[in-house]
C-alpha positions, 0 to 999 in steps of 0.5 A: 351646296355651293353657288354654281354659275351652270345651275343658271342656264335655261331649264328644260320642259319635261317634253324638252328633255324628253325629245332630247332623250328620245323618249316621252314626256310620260316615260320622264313622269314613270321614272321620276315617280318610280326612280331610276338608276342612276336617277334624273335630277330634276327641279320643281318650280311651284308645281312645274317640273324642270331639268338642268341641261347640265343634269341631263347630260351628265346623266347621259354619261353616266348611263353610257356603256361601251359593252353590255358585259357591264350593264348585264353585270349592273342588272345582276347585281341590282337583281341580287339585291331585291332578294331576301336572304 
């Protein structure tokens, strides 16, 4: 990866994302350790997590419907692939 200016900006605490997101610190915990999709991207600083404000909001697009017709169909497909044939 190159050198980008943005990955510069002020980190975000977990409880920071999270009150942005309007969910809890725990739900960032769950999906970090668990894996969502599409995932958060986060940072590890020694042993603290952090986010990019710029991970975050491109994250938020990219969950960003404007139906549900695609989100069901995404559920679909996802559950489609859990199955063995």
């Amino acid at each position: 990866m190159g050198f980008n200016a943005d990955s510069l900006a002020p980190l975000l605490t977990p409880t920071q994302t999270a009150e942005i997101l309007g969910v809890s610190p725990a739900a960032l915990e769950a999906w970090r350790s668990r894996g969502i999709t599409p995932p958060l991207p986060f940072c590890k600083v020694g042993r603290l997590v952090r986010y990019r404000p710029s991970d975050v909001s491109a994250w938020v697009s990219a969950r960003t419907h404007v139906t549900t017709t695609r989100l069901e169909r995404v559920r679909q497909e996802m559950a489609g692939r859990g199955s063995t044939g």
